[in-house]
mmCIF file as Biopython writes it, N, C-alpha, C and O atoms, coordinates in Angstrom:
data_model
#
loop_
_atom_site.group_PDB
_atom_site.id
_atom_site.type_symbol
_atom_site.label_atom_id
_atom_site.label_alt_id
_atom_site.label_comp_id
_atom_site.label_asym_id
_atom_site.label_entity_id
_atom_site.label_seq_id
_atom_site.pdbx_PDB_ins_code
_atom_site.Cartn_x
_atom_site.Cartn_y
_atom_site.Cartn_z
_atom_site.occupancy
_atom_site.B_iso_or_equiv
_atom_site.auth_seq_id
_atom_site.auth_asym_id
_atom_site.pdbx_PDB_model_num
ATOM 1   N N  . UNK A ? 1  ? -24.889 -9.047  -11.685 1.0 0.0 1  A 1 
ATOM 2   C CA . UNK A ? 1  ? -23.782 -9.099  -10.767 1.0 0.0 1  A 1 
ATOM 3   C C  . UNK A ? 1  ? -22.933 -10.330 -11.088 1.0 0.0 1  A 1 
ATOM 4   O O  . UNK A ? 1  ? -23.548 -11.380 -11.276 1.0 0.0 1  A 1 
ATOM 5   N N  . UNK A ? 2  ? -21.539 -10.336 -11.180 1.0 0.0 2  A 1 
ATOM 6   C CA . UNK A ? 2  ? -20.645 -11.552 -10.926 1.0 0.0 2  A 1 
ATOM 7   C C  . UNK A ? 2  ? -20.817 -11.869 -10.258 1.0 0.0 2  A 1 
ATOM 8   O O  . UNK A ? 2  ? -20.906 -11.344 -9.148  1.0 0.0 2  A 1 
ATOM 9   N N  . UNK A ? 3  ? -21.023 -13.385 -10.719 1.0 0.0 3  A 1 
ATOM 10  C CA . UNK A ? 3  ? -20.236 -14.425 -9.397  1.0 0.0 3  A 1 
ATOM 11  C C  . UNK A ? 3  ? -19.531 -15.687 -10.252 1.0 0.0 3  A 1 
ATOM 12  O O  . UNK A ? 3  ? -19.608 -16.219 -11.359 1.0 0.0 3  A 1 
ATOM 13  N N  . UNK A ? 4  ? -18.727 -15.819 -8.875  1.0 0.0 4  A 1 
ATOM 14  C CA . UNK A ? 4  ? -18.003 -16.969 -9.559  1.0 0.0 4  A 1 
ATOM 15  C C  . UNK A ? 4  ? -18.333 -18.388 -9.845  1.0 0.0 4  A 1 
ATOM 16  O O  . UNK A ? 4  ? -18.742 -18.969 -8.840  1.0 0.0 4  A 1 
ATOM 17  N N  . UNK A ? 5  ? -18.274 -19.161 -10.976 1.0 0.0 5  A 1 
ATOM 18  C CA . UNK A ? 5  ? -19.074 -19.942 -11.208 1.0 0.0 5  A 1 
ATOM 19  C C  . UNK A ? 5  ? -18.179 -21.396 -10.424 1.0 0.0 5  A 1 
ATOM 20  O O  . UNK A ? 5  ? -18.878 -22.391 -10.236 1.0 0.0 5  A 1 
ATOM 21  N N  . UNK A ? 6  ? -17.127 -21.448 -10.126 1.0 0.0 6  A 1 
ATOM 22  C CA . UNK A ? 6  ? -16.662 -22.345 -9.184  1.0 0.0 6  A 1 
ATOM 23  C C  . UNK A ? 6  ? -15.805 -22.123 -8.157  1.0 0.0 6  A 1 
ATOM 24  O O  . UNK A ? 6  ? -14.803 -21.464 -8.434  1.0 0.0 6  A 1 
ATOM 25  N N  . UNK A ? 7  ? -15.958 -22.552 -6.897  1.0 0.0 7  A 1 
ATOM 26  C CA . UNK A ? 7  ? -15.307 -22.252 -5.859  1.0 0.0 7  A 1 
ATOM 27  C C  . UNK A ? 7  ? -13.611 -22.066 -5.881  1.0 0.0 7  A 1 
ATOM 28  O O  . UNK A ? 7  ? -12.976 -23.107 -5.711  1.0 0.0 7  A 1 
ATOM 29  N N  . UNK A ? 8  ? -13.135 -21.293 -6.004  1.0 0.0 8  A 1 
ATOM 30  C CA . UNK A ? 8  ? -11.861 -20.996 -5.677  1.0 0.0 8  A 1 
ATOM 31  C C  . UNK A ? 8  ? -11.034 -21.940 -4.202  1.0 0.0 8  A 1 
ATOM 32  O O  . UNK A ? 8  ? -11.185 -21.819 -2.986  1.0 0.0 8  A 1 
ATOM 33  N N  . UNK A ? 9  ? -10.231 -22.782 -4.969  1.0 0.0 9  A 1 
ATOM 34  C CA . UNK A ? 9  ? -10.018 -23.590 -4.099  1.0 0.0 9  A 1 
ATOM 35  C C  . UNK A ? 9  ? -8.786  -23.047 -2.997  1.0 0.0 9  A 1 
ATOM 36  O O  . UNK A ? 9  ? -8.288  -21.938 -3.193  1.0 0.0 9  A 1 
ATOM 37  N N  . UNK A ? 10 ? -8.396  -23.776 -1.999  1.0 0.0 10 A 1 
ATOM 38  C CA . UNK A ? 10 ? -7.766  -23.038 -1.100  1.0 0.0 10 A 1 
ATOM 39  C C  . UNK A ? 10 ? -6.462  -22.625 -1.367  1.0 0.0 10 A 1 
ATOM 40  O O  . UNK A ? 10 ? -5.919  -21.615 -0.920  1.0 0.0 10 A 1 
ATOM 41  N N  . UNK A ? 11 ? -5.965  -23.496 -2.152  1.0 0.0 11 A 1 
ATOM 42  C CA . UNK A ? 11 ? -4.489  -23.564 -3.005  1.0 0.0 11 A 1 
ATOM 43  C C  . UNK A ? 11 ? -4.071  -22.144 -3.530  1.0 0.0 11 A 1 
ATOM 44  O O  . UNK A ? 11 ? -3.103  -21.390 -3.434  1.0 0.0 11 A 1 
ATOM 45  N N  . UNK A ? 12 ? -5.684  -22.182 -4.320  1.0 0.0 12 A 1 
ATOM 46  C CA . UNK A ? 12 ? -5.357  -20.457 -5.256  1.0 0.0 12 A 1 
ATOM 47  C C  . UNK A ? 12 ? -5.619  -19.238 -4.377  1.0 0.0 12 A 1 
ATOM 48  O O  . UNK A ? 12 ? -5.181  -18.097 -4.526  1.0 0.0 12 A 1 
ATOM 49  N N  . UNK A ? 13 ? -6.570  -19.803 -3.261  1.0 0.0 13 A 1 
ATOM 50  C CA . UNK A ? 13 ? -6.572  -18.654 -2.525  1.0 0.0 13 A 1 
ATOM 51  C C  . UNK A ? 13 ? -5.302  -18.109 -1.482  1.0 0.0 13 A 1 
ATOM 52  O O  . UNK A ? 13 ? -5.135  -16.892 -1.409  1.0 0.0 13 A 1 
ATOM 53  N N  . UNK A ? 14 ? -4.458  -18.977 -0.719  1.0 0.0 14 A 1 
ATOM 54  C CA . UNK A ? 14 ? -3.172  -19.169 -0.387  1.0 0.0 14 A 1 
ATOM 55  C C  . UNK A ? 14 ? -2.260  -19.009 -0.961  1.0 0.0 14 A 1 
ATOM 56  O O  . UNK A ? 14 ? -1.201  -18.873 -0.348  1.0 0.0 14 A 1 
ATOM 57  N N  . UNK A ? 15 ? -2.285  -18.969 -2.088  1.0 0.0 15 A 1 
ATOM 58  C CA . UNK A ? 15 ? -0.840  -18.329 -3.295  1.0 0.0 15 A 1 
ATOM 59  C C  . UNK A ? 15 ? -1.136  -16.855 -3.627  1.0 0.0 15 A 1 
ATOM 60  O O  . UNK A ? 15 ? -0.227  -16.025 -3.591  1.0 0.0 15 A 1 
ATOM 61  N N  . UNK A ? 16 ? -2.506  -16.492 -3.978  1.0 0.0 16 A 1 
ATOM 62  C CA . UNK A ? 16 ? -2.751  -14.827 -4.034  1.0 0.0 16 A 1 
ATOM 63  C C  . UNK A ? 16 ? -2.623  -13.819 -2.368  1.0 0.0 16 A 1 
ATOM 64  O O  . UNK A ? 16 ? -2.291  -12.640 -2.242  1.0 0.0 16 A 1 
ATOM 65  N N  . UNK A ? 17 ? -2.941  -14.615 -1.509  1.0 0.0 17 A 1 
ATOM 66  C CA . UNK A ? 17 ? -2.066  -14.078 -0.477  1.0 0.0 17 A 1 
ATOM 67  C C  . UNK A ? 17 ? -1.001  -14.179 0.204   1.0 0.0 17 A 1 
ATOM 68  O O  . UNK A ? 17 ? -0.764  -13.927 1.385   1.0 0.0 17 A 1 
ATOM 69  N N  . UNK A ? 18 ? -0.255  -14.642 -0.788  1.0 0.0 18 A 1 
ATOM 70  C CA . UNK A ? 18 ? 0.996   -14.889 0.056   1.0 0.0 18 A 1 
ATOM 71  C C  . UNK A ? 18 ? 1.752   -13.410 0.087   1.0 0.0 18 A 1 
ATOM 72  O O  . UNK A ? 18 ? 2.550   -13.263 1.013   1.0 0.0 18 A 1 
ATOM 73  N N  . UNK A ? 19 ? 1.579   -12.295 -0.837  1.0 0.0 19 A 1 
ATOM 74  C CA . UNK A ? 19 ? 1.895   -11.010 -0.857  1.0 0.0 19 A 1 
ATOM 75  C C  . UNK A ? 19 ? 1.569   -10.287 -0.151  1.0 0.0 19 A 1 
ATOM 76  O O  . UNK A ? 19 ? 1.754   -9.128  -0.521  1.0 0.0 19 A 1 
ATOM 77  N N  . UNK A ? 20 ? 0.838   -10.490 1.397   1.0 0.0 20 A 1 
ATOM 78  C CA . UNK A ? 20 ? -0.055  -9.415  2.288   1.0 0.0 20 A 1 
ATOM 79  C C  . UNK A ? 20 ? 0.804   -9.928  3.054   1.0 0.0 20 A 1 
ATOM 80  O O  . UNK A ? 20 ? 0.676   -11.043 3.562   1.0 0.0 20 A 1 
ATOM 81  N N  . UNK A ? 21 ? 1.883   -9.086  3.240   1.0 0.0 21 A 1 
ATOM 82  C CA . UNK A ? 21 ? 2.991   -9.166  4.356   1.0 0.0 21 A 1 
ATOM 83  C C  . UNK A ? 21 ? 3.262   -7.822  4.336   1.0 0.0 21 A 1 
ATOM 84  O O  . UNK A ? 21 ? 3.251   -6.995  3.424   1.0 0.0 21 A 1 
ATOM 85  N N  . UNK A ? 22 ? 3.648   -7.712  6.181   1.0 0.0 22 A 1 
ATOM 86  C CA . UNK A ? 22 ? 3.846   -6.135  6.738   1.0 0.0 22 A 1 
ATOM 87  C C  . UNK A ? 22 ? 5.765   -6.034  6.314   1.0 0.0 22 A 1 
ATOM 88  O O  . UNK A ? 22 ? 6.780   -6.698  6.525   1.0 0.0 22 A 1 
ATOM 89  N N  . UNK A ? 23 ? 5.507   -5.214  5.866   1.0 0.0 23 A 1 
ATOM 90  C CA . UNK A ? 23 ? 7.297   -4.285  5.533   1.0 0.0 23 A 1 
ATOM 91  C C  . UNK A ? 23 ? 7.556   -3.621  7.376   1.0 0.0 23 A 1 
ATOM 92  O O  . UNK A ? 23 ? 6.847   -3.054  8.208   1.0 0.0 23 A 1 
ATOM 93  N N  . UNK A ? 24 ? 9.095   -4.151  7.296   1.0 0.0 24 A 1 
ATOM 94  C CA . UNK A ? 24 ? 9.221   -3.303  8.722   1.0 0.0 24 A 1 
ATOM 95  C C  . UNK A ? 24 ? 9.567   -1.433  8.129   1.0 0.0 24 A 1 
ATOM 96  O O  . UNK A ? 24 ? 10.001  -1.038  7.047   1.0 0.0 24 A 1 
ATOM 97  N N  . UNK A ? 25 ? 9.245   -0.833  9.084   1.0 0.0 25 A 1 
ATOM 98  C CA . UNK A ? 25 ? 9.502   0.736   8.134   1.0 0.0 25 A 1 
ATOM 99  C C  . UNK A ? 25 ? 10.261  1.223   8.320   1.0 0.0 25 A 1 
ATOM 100 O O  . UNK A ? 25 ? 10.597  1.197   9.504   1.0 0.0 25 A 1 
ATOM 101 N N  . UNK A ? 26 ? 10.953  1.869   7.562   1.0 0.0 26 A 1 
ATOM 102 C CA . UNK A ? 26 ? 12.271  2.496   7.165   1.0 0.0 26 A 1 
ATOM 103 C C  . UNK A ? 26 ? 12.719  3.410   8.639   1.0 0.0 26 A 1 
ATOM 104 O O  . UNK A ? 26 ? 12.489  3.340   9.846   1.0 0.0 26 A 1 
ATOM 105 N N  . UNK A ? 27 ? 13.165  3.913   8.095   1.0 0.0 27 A 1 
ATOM 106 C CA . UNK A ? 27 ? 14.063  4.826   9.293   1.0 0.0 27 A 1 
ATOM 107 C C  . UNK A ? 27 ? 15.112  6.113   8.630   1.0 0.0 27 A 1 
ATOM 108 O O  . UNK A ? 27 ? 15.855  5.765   7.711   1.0 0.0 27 A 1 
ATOM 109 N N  . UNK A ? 28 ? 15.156  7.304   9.006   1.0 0.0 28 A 1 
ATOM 110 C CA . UNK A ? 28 ? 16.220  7.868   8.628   1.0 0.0 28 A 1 
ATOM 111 C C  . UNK A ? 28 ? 16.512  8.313   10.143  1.0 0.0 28 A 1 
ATOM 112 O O  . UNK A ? 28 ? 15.951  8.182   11.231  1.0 0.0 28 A 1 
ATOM 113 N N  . UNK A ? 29 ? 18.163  9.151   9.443   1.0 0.0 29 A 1 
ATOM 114 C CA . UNK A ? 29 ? 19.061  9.716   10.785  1.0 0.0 29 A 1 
ATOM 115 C C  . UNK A ? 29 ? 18.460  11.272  10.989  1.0 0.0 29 A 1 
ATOM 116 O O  . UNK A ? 29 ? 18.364  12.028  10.022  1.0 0.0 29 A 1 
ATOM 117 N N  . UNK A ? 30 ? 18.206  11.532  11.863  1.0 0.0 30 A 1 
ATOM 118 C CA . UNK A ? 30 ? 18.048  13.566  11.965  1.0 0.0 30 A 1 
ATOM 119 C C  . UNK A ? 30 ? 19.325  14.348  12.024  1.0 0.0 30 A 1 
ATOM 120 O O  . UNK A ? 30 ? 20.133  14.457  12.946  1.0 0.0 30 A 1 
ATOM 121 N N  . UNK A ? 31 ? 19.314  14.947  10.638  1.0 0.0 31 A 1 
ATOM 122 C CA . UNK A ? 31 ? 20.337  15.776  10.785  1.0 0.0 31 A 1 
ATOM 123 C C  . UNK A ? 31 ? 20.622  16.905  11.461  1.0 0.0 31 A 1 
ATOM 124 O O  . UNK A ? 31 ? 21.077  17.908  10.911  1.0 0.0 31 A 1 
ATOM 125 N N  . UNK A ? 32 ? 20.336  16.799  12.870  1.0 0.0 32 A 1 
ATOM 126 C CA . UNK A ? 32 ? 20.157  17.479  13.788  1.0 0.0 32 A 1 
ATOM 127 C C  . UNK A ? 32 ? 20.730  17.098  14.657  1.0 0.0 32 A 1 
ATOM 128 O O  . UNK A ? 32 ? 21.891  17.433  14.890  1.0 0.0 32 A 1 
ATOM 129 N N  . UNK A ? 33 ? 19.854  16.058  15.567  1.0 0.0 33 A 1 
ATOM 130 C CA . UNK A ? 33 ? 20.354  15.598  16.537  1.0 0.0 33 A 1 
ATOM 131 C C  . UNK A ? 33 ? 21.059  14.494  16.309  1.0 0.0 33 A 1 
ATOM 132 O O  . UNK A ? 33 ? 21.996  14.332  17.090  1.0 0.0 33 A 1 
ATOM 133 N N  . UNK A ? 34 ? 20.893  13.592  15.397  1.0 0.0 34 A 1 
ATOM 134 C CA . UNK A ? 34 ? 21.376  12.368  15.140  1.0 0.0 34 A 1 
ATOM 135 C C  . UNK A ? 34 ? 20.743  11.153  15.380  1.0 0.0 34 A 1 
ATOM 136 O O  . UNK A ? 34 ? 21.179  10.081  14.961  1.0 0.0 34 A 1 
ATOM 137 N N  . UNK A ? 35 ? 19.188  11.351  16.394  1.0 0.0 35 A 1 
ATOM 138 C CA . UNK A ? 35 ? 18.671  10.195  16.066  1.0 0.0 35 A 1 
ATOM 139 C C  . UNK A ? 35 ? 17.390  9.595   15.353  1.0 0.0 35 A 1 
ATOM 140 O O  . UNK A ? 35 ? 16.561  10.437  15.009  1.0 0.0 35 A 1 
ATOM 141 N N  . UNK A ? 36 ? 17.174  8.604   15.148  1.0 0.0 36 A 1 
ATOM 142 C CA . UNK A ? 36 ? 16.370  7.401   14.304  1.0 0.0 36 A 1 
ATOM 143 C C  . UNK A ? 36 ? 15.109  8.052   14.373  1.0 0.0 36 A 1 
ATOM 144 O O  . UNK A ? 36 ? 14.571  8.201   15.470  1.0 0.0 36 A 1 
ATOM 145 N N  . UNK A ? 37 ? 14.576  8.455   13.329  1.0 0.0 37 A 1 
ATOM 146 C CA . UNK A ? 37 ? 13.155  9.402   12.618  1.0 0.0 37 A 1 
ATOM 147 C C  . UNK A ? 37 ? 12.538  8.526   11.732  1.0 0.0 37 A 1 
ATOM 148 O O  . UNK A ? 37 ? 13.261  8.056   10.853  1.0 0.0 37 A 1 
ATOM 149 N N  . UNK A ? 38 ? 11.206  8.153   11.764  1.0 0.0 38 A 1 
ATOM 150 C CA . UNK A ? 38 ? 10.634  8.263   10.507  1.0 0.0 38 A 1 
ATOM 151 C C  . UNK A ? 38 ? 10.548  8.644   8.915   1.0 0.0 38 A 1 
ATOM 152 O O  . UNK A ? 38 ? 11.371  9.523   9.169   1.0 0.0 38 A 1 
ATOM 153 N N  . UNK A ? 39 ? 10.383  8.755   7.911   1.0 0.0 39 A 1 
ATOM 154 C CA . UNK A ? 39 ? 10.934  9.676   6.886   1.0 0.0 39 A 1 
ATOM 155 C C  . UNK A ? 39 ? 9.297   10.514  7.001   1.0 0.0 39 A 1 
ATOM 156 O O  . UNK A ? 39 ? 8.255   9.863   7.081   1.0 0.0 39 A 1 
ATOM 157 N N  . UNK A ? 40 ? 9.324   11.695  6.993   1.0 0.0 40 A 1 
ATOM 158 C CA . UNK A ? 40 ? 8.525   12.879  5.833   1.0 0.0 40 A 1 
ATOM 159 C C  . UNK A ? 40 ? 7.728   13.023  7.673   1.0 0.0 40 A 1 
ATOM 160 O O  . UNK A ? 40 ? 6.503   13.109  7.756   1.0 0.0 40 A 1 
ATOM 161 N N  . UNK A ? 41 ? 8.475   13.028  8.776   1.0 0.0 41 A 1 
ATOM 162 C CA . UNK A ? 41 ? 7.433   13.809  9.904   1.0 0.0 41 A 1 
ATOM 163 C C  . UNK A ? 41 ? 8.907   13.968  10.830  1.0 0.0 41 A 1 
ATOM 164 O O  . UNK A ? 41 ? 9.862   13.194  10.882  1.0 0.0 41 A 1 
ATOM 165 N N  . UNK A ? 42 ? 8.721   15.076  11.420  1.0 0.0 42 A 1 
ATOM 166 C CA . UNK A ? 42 ? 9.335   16.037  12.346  1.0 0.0 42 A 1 
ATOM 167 C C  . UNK A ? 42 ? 9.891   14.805  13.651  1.0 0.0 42 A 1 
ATOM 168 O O  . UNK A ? 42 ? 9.303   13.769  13.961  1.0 0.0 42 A 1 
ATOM 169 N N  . UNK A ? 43 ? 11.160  15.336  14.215  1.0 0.0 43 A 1 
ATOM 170 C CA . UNK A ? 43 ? 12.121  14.038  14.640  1.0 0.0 43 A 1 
ATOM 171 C C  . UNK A ? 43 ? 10.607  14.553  16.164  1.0 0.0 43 A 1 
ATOM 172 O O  . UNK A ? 43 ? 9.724   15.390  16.348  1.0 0.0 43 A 1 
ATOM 173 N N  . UNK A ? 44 ? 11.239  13.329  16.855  1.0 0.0 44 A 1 
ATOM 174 C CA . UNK A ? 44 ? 10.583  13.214  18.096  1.0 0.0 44 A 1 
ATOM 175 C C  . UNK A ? 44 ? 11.392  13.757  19.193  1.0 0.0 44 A 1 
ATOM 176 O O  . UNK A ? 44 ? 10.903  14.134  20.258  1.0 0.0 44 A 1 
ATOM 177 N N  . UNK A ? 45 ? 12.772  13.793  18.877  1.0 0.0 45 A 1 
ATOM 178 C CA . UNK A ? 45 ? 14.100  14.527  20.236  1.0 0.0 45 A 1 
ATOM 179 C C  . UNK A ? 45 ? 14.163  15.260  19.726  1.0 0.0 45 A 1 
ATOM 180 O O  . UNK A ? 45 ? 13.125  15.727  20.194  1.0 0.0 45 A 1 
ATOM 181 N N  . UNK A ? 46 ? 14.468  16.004  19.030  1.0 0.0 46 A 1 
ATOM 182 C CA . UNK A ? 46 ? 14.806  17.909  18.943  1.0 0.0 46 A 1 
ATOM 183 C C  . UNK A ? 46 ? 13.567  18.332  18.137  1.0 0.0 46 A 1 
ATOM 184 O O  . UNK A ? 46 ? 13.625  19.489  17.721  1.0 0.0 46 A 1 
ATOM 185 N N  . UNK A ? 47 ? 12.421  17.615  17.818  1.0 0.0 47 A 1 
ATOM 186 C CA . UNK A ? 47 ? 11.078  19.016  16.910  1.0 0.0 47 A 1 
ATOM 187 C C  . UNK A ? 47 ? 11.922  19.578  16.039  1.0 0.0 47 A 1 
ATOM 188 O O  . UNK A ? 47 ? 12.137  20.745  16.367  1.0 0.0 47 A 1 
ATOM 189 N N  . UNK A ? 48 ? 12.452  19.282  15.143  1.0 0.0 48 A 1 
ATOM 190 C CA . UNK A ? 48 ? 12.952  19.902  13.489  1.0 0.0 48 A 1 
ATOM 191 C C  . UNK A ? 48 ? 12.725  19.125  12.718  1.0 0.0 48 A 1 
ATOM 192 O O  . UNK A ? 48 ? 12.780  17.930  13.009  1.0 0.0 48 A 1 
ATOM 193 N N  . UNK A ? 49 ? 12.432  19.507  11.621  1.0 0.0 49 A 1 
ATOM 194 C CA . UNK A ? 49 ? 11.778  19.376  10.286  1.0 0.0 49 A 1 
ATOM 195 C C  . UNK A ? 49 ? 12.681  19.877  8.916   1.0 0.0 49 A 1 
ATOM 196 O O  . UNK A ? 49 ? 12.549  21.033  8.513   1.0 0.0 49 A 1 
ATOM 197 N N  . UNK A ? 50 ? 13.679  18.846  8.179   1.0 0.0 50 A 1 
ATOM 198 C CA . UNK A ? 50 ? 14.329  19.425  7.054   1.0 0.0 50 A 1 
ATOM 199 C C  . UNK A ? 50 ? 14.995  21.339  7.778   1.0 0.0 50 A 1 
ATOM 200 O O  . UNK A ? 50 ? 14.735  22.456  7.330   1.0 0.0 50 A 1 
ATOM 201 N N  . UNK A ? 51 ? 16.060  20.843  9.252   1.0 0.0 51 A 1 
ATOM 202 C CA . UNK A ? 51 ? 16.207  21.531  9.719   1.0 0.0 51 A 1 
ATOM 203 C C  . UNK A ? 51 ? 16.361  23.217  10.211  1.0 0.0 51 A 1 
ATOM 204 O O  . UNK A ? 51 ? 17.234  24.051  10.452  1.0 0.0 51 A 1 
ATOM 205 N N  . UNK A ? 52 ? 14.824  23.062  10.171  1.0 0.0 52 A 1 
ATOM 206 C CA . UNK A ? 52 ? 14.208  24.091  10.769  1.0 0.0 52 A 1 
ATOM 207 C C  . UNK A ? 52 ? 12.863  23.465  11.945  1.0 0.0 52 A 1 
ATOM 208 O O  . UNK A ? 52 ? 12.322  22.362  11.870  1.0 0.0 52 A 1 
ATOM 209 N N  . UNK A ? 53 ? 12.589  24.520  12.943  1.0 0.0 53 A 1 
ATOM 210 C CA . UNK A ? 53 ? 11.638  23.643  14.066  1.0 0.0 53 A 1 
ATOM 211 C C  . UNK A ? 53 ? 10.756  23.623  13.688  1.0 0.0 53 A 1 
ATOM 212 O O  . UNK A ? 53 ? 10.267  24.603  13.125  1.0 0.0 53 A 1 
ATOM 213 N N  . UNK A ? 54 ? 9.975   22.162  13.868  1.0 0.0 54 A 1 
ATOM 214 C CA . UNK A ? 54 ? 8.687   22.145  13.136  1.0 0.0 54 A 1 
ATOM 215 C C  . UNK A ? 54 ? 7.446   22.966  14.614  1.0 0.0 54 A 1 
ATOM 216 O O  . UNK A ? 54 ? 7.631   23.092  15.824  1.0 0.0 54 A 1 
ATOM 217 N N  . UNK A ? 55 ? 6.262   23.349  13.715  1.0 0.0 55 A 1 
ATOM 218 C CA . UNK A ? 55 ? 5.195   23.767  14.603  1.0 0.0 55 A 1 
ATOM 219 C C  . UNK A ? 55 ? 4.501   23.300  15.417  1.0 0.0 55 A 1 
ATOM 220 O O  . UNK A ? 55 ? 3.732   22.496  14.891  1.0 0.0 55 A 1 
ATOM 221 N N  . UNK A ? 56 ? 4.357   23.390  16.524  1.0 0.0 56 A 1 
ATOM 222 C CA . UNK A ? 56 ? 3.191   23.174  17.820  1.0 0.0 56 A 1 
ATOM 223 C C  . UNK A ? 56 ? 2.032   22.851  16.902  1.0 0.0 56 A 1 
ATOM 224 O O  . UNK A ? 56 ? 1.639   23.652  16.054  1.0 0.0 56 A 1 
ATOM 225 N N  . UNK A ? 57 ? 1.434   21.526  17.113  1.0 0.0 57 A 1 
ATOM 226 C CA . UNK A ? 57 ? 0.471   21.414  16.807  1.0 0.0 57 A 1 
ATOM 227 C C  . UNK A ? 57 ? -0.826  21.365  17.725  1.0 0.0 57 A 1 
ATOM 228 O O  . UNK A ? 57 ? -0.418  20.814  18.748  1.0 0.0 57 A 1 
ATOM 229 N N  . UNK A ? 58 ? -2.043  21.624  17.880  1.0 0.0 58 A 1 
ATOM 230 C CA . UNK A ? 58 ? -3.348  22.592  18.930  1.0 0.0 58 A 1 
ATOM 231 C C  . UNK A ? 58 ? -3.551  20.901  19.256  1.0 0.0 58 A 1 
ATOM 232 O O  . UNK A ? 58 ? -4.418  20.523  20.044  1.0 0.0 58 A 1 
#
């Protein structure tokens, strides 16, 4: 098994995470109703989907 033969100091560990940051998420318009959707799931005010109605889900 690896291991590391010297402690990774805090410096290097603080610079390799400096990349674990949350993205705020996108947004599209519904070409439907006109408002603010998610991309790739069915709007939340009119239920259409790449306009047609998306399905009742159980």
């Amino acid at each position: 098994m690896a291991v590391p033969k010297r402690r990774v100091s805090t410096t290097r560990k603080l610079k390799r995470r400096t990349n674990w940051k949350l993205d705020k998420p996108s947004f599209n318009i519904c070409s439907n109703c006109g408002s603010p959707r998610l991309p790739h799931r069915a709007c939340v005010e009119c239920g259409t989907y790449k306009n047609k109605p998306a399905k009742a889900s159980k």
